[in-house]
BAKOLZA-85310 format. One record per residue (C-alpha): residue number from 0; y, x, z. Coordinates in steps of 0.1 Angstrom, whole numbers. Last residue first. Layout:
# residues N
<site i="NUM" py="Y" px="X" pz="Z"/>
...
END
This chain:
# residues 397
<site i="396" py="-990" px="-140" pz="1035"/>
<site i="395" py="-1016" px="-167" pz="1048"/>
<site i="394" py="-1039" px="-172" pz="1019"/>
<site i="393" py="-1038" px="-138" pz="1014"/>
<site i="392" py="-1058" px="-129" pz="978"/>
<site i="391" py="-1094" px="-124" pz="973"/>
<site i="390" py="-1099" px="-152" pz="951"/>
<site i="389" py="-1069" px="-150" pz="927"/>
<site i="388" py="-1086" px="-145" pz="898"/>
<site i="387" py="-1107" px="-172" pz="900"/>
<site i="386" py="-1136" px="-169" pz="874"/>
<site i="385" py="-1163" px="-155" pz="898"/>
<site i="384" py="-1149" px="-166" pz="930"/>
<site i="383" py="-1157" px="-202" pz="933"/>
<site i="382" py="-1194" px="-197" pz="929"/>
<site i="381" py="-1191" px="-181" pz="967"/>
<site i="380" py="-1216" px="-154" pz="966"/>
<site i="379" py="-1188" px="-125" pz="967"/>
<site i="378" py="-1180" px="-143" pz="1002"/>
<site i="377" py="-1146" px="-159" pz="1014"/>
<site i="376" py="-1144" px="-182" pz="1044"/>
<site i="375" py="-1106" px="-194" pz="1045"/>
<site i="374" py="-1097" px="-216" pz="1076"/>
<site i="373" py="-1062" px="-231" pz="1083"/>
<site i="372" py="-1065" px="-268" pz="1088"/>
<site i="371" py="-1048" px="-268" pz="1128"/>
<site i="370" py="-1046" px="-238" pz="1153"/>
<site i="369" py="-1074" px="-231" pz="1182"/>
<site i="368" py="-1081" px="-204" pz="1205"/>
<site i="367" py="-1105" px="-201" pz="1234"/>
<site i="366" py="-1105" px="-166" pz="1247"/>
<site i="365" py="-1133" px="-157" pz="1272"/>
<site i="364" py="-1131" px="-128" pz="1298"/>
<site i="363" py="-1155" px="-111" pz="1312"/>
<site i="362" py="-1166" px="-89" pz="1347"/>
<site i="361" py="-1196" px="-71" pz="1349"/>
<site i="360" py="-1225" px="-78" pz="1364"/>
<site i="359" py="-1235" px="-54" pz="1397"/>
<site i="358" py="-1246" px="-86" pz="1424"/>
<site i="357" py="-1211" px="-80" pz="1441"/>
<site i="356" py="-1198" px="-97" pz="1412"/>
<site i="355" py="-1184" px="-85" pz="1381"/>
<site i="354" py="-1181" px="-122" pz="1363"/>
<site i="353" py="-1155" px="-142" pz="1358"/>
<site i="352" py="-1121" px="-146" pz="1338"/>
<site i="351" py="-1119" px="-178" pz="1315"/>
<site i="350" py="-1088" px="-184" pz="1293"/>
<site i="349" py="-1081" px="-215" pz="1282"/>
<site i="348" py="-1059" px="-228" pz="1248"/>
<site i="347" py="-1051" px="-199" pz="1230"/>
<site i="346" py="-1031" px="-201" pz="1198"/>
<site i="345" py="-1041" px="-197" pz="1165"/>
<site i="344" py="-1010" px="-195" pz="1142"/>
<site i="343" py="-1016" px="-169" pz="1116"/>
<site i="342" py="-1047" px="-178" pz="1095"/>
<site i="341" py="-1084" px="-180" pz="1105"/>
<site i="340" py="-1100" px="-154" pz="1084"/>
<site i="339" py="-1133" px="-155" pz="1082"/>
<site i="338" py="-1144" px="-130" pz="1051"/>
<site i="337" py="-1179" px="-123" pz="1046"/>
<site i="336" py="-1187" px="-93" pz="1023"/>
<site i="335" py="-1220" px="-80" pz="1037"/>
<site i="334" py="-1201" px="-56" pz="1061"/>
<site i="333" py="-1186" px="-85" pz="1079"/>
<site i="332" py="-1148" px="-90" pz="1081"/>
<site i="331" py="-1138" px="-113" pz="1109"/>
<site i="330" py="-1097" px="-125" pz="1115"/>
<site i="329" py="-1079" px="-139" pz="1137"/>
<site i="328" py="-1040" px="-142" pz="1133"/>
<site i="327" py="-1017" px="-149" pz="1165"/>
<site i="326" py="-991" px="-173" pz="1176"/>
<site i="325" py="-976" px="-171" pz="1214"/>
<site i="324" py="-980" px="-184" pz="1245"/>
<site i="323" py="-965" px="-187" pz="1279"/>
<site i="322" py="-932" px="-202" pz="1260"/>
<site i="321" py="-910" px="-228" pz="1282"/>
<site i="320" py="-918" px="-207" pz="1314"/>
<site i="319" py="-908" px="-230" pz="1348"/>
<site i="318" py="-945" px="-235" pz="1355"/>
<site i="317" py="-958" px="-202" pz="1344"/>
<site i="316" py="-991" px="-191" pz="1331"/>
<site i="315" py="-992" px="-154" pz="1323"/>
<site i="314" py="-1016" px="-135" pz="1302"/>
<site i="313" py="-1031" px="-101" pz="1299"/>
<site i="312" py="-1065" px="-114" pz="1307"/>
<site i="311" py="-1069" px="-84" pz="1334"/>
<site i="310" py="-1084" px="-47" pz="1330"/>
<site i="309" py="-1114" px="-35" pz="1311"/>
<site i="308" py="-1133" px="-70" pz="1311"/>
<site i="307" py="-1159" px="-76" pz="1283"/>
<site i="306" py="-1147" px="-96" pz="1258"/>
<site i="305" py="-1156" px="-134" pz="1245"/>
<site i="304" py="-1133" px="-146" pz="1217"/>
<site i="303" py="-1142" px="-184" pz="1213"/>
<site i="302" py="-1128" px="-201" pz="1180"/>
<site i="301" py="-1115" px="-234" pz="1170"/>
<site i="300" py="-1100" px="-250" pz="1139"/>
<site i="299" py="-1083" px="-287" pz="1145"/>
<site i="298" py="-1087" px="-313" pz="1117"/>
<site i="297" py="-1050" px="-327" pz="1110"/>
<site i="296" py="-1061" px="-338" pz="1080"/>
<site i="295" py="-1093" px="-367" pz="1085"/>
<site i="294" py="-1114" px="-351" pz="1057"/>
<site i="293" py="-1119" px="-377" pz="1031"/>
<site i="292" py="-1150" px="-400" pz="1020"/>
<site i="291" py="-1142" px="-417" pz="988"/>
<site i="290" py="-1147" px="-443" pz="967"/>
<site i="289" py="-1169" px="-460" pz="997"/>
<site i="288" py="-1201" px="-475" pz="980"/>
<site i="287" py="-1204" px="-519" pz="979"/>
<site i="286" py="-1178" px="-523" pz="953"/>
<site i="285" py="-1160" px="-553" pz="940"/>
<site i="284" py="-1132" px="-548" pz="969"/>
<site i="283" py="-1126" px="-512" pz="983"/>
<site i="282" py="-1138" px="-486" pz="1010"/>
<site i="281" py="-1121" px="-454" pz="1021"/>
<site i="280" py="-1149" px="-438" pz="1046"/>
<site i="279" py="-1137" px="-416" pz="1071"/>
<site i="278" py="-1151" px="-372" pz="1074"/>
<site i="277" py="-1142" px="-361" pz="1110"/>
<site i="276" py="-1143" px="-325" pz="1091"/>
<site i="275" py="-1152" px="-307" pz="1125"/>
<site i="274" py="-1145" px="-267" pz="1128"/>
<site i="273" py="-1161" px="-237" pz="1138"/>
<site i="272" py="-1157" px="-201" pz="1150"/>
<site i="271" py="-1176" px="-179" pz="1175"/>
<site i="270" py="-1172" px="-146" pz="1183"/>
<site i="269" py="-1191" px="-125" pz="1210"/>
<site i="268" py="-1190" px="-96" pz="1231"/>
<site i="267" py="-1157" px="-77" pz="1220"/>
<site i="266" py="-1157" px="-40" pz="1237"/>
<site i="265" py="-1121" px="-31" pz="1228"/>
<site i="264" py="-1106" px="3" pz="1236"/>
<site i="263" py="-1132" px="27" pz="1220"/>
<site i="262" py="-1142" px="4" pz="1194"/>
<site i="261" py="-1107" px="3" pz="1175"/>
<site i="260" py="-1102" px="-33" pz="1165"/>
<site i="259" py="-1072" px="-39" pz="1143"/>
<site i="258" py="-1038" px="-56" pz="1155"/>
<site i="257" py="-1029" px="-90" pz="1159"/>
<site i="256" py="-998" px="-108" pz="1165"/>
<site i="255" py="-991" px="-112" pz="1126"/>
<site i="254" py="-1008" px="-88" pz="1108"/>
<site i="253" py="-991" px="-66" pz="1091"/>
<site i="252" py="-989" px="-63" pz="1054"/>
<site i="251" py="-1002" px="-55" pz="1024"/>
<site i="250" py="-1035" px="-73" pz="1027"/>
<site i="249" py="-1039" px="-60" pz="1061"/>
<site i="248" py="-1028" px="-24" pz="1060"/>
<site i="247" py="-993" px="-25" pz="1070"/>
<site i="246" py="-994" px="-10" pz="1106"/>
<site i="245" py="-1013" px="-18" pz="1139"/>
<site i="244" py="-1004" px="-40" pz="1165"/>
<site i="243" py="-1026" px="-31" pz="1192"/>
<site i="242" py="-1056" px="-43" pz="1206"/>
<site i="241" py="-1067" px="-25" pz="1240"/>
<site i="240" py="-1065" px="-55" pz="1264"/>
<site i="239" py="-1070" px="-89" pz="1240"/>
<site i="238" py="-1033" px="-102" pz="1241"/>
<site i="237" py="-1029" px="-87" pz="1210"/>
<site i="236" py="-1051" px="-114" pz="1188"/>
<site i="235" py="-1081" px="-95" pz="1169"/>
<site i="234" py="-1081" px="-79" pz="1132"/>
<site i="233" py="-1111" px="-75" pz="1112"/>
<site i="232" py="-1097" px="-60" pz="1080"/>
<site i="231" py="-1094" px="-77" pz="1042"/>
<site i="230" py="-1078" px="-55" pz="1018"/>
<site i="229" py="-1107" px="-63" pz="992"/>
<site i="228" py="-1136" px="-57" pz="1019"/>
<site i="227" py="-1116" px="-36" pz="1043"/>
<site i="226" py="-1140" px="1" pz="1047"/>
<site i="225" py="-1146" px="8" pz="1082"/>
<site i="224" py="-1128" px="25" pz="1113"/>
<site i="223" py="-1112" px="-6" pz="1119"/>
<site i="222" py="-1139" px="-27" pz="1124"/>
<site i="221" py="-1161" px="-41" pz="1099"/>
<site i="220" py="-1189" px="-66" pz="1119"/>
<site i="219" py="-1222" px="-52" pz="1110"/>
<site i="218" py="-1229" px="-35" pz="1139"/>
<site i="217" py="-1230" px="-70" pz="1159"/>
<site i="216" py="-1260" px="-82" pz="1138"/>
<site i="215" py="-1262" px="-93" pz="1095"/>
<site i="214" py="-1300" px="-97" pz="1083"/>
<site i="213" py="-1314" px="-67" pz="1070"/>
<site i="212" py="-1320" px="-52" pz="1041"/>
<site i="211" py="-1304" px="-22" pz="1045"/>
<site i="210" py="-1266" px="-33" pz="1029"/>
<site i="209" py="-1277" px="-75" pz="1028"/>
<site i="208" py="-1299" px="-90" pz="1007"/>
<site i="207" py="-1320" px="-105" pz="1028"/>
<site i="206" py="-1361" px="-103" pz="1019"/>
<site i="205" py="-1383" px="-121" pz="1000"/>
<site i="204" py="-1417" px="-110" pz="991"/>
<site i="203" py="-1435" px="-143" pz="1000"/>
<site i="202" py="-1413" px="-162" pz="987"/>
<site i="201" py="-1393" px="-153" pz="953"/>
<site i="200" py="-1425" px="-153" pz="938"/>
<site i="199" py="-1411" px="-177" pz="906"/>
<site i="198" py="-1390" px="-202" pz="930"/>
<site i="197" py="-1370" px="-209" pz="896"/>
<site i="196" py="-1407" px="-219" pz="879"/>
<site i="195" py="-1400" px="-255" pz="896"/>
<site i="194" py="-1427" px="-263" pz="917"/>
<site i="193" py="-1454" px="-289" pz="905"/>
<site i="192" py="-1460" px="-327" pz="909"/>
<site i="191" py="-1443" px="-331" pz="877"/>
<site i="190" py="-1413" px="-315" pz="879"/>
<site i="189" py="-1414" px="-305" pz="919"/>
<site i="188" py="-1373" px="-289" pz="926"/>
<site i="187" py="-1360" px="-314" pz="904"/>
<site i="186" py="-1373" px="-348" pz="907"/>
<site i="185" py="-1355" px="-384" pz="897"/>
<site i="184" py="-1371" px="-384" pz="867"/>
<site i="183" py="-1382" px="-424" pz="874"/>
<site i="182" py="-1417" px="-415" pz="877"/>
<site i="181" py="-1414" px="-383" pz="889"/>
<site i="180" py="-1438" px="-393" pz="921"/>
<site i="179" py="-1431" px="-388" pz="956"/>
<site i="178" py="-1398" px="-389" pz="960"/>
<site i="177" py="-1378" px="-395" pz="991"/>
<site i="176" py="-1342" px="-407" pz="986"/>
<site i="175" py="-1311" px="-402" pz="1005"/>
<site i="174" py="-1277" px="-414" pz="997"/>
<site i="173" py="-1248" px="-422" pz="1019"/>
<site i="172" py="-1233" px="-390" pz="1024"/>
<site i="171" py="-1227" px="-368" pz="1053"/>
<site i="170" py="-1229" px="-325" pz="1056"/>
<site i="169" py="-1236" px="-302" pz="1084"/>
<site i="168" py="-1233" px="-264" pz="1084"/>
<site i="167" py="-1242" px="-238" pz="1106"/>
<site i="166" py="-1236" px="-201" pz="1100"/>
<site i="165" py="-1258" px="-174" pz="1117"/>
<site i="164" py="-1252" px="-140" pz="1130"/>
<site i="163" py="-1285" px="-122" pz="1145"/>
<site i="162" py="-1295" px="-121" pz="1184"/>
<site i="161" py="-1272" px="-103" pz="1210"/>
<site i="160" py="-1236" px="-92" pz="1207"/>
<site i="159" py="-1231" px="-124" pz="1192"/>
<site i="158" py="-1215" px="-139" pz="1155"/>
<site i="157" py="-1217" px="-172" pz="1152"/>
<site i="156" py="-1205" px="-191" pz="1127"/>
<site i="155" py="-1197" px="-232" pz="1122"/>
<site i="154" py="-1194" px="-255" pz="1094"/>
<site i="153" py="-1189" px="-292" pz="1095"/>
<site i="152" py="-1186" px="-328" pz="1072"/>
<site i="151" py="-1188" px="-312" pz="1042"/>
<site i="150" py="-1196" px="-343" pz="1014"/>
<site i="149" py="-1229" px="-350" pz="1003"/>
<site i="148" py="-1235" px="-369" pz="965"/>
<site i="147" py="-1270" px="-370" pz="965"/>
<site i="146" py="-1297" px="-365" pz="987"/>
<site i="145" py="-1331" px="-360" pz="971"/>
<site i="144" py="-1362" px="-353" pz="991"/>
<site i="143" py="-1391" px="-337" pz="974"/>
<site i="142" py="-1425" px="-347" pz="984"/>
<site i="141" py="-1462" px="-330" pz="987"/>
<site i="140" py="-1457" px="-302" pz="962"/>
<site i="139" py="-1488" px="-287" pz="939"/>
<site i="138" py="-1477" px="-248" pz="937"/>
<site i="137" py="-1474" px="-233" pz="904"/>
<site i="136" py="-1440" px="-211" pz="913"/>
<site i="135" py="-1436" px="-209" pz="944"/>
<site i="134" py="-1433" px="-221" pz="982"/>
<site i="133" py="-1455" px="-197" pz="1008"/>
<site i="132" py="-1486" px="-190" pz="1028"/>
<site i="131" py="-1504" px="-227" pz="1006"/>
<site i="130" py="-1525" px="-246" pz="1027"/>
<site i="129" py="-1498" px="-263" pz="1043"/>
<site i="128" py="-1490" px="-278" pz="1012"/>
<site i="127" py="-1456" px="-279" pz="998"/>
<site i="126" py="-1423" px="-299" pz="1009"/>
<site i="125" py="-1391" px="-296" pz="987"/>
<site i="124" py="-1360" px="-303" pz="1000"/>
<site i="123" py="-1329" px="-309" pz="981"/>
<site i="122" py="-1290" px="-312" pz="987"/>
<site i="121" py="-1268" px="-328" pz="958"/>
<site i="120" py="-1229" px="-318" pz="964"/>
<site i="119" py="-1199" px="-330" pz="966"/>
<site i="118" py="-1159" px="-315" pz="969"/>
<site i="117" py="-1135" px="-333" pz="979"/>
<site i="116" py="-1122" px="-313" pz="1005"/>
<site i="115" py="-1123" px="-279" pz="993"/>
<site i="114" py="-1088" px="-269" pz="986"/>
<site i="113" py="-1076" px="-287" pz="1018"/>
<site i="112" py="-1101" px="-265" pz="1040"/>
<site i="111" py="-1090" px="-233" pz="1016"/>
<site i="110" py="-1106" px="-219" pz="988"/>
<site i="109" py="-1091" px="-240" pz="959"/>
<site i="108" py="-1106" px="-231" pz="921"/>
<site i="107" py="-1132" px="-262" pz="913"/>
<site i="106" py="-1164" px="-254" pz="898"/>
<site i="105" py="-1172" px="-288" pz="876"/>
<site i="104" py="-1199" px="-308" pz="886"/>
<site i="103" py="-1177" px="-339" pz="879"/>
<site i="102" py="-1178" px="-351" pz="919"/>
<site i="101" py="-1162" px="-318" pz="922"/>
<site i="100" py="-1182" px="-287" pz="930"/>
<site i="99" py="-1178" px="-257" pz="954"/>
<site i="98" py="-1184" px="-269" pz="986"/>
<site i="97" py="-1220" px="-273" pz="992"/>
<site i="96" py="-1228" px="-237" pz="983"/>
<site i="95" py="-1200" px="-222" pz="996"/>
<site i="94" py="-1208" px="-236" pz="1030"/>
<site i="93" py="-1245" px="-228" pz="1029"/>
<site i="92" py="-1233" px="-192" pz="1020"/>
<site i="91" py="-1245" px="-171" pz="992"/>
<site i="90" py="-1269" px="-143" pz="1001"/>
<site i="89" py="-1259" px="-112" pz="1022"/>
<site i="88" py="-1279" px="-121" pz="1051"/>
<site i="87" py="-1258" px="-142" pz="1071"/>
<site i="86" py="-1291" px="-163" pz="1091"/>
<site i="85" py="-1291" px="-198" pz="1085"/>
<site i="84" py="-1287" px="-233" pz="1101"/>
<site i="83" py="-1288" px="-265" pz="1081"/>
<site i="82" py="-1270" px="-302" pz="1092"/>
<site i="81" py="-1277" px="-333" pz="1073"/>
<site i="80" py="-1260" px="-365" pz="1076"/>
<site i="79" py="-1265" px="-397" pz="1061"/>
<site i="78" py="-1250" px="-434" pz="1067"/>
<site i="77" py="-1265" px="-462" pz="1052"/>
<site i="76" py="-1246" px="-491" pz="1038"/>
<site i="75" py="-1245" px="-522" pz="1053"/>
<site i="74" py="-1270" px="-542" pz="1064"/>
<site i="73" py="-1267" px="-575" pz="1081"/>
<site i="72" py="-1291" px="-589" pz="1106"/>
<site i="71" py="-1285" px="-628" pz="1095"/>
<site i="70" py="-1284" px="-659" pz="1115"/>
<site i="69" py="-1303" px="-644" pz="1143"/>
<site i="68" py="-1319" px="-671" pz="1173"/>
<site i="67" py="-1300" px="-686" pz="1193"/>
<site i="66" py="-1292" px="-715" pz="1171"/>
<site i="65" py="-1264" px="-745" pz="1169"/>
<site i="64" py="-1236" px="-721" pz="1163"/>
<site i="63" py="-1242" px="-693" pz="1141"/>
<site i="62" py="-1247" px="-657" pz="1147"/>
<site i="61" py="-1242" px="-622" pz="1125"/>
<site i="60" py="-1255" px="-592" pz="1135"/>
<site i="59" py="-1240" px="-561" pz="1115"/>
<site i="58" py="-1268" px="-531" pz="1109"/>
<site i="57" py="-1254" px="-492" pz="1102"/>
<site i="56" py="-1286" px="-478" pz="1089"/>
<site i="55" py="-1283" px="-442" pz="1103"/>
<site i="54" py="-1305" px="-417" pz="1090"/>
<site i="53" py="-1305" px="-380" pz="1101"/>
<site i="52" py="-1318" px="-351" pz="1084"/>
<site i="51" py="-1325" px="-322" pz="1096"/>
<site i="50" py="-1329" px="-284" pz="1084"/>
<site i="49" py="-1337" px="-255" pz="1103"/>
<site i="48" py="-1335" px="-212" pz="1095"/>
<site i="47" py="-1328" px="-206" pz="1059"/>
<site i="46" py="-1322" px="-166" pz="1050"/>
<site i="45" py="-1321" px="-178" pz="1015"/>
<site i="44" py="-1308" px="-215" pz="1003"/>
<site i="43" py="-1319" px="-212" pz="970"/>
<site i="42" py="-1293" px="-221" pz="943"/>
<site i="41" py="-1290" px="-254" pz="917"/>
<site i="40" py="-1274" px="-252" pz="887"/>
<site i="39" py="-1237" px="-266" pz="887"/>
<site i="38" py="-1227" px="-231" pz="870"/>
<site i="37" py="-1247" px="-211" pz="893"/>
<site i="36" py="-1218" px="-187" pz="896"/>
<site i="35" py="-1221" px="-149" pz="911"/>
<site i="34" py="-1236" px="-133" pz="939"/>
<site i="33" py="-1277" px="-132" pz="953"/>
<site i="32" py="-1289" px="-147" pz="917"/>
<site i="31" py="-1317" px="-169" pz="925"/>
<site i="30" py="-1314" px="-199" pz="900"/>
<site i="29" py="-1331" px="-232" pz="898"/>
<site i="28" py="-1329" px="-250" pz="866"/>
<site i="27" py="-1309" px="-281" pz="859"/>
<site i="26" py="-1323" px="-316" pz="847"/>
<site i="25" py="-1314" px="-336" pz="878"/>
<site i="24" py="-1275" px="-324" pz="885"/>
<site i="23" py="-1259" px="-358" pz="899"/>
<site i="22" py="-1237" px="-336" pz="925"/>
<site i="21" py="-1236" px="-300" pz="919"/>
<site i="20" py="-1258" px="-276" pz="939"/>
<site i="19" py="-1280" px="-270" pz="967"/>
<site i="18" py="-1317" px="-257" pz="968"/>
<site i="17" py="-1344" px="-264" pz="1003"/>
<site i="16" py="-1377" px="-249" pz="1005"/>
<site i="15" py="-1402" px="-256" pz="1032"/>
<site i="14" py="-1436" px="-253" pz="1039"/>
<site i="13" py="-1435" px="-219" pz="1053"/>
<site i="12" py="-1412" px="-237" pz="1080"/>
<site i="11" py="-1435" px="-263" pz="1094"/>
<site i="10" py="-1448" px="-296" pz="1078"/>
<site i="9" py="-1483" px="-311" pz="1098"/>
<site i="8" py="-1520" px="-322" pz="1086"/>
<site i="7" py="-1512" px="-319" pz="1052"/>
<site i="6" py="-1531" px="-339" pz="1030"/>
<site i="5" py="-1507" px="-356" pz="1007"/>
<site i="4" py="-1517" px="-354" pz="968"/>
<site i="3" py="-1485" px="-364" pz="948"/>
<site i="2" py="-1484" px="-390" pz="922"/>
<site i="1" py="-1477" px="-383" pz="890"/>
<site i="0" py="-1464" px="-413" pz="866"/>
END
């Protein structure tokens, strides 16, 4: 048994190194490839911004008669969730990451919400020595923390007209271990007290792998002027002023109450998609762990469309009208291969016109849409992709 030397006086980000990848996979190596299948292995998160972990220890009080005092504090199984923010940089996505694998470790095929929700996956965090300007290969580590078995609870993007676009993701579980010593070879990412060769040098030289080596911005959102990423197009709903239903170039076809962005016309500020699992336990008799934790279908898909005002909202709100709204498809294509497409049927919920007061701003309008289980995120990153054949394909044709 090793035991890990702890004299750090405080944990910040150069610190930190955090891998995913199939549930129950202990003995695996690291890998770094920036597209492709880690076959169960575990990946580096790159581009990785926060992590946090949150413990929740669920406690039952129990009481008798005769006594004031506690009968028994009663513990039930812990609850887990951990939630990561990084930048799109042209490395795999957190969300592909941690939803590829079924509780067998085996790559599964489905790339929609239902497709992907029973996957697991094992989350770690390595912590090195503040001494040290960056996690590799040779470095002494501090602790390793070990969650096991994490089901997709979340997943959110951003994409603004200021700043860089990001993807949040949180996950739940009910196991969560800190290691300190490999004494029951537990310990993956610090062998031995020492990190894994799979960080080699990768920090300290890393960099994203995106088109320029930078991490993804508003230019880097496809519009119609640019290349589709496999037939894919960013298309926007037309009651946006200045989209117009275009022809059959999306996937084959047209969209469906959409049309593609042509910068001149539309001047879109900021996108913003997300969506909450609402993950429920399914307990049973004999058995202290839940069999399984499943994604409470319907699970509602939002987004925010945030324009700059050229002319009005472009819609009516009628008390004797039976049909203000219609359906639309949404739909983001960024140049580093990311795919959001939100399906066919998102409708808008609120509309919010303001702005472009006497002060000199200008006026905007804010689109909130929703629709119900439809979101695909596709990314050449995503393991699921290498030996599906139909990856790339229209989920909503």
């Amino acid at each position: 048994m090793t035991a890990f030397t702890n004299n750090n006086t405080r944990v910040f980000y150069a610190t930190q190194a955090v891998t995913i990848g199939a549930m129950g996979n202990t003995t695996a190596t690291i890998v770094d490839t920036a597209t492709g299948s880690n076959n169960g292995k575990h990946k580096i998160v790159h581009g990785l911004q926060s992590i946090g972990v949150d413990t929740n220890f669920n406690l039952e009080q129990a009481f008798e008669l005769g006594q004031l005092s506690l009968y028994e504090n009663i513990e039930d199984i812990p609850d887990i969730s951990v939630s990561m923010q990084k930048f799109l940089d042209g490395y795999s996505l957190i969300y592909h990451l941690g939803a590829s694998f079924d509780s067998a470790g085996s790559v599964i095929t489905g790339t929609t919400l239902s497709g992907r929700a029973d996957t697991r996956a094992d989350i770690r965090l390595a912590i090195n020595k503040t001494t040290d300007e960056q996690v590799s290969n040779g470095d002494s580590g501090v602790a390793e923390l070990y969650c096991s078995g994490m089901y997709l609870s979340s997943v959110s993007y951003t994409i603004p007209t200021d700043g860089t676009c990001t993807e949040d993701v949180g996950f739940v579980g009910n196991n969560k271990k800190w290691i300190t010593d490999d004494g029951d070879g537990q310990l993956l990412l610090m062998s031995g007290g020492t990190m894994d060769s799979g960080f080699g040098t990768i920090f300290g030289s890393d960099e994203p792998n995106a088109t320029g080596g930078h991490v993804l911005r508003r230019e880097d959102v496809n519009t119609s002027g640019d290349a589709a990423i496999n037939g894919y197009h960013t298309v926007m709903p037309t009651i946006i002023e200045g989209v117009t239903q275009g022809g059959s170039d999306f996937k084959s076809r047209q969209p469906s109450g959409a049309g593609f962005v042509n910068t001149d016309n539309v001047h879109i500020n900021s996108f913003t998609c997300s969506t909450d699992l609402g993950r429920e336990a399914i307990n049973q008799l004999g058995t202290r762990t839940p069999y399984n934790r499943y994604v409470s279908f319907p699970t509602e898909v939002t987004s925010t469309i945030e324009v700059t005002a050229t002319a009005g909202d472009n819609v009516n709100a009628v008390e004797t009208a039976r049909s203000n709204l219609s359906n639309h498809e949404i739909c983001v294509v960024l140049a580093d291969s990311t795919v959001l497409h939100l399906g066919k049927k998102n409708k808008v919920g609120s509309i919010t016109y303001g702005g472009g007061d006497a002060g000199g701003g200008n006026a905007t309008i804010s689109y909130s849409f929703s629709n119900f289980n439809d979101l695909v995120v596709l990314h050449t990153g995503d393991p699921v992709g290498v030996s599906n054949a139909n990856y790339w394909d229209d989920k909503f044709a």
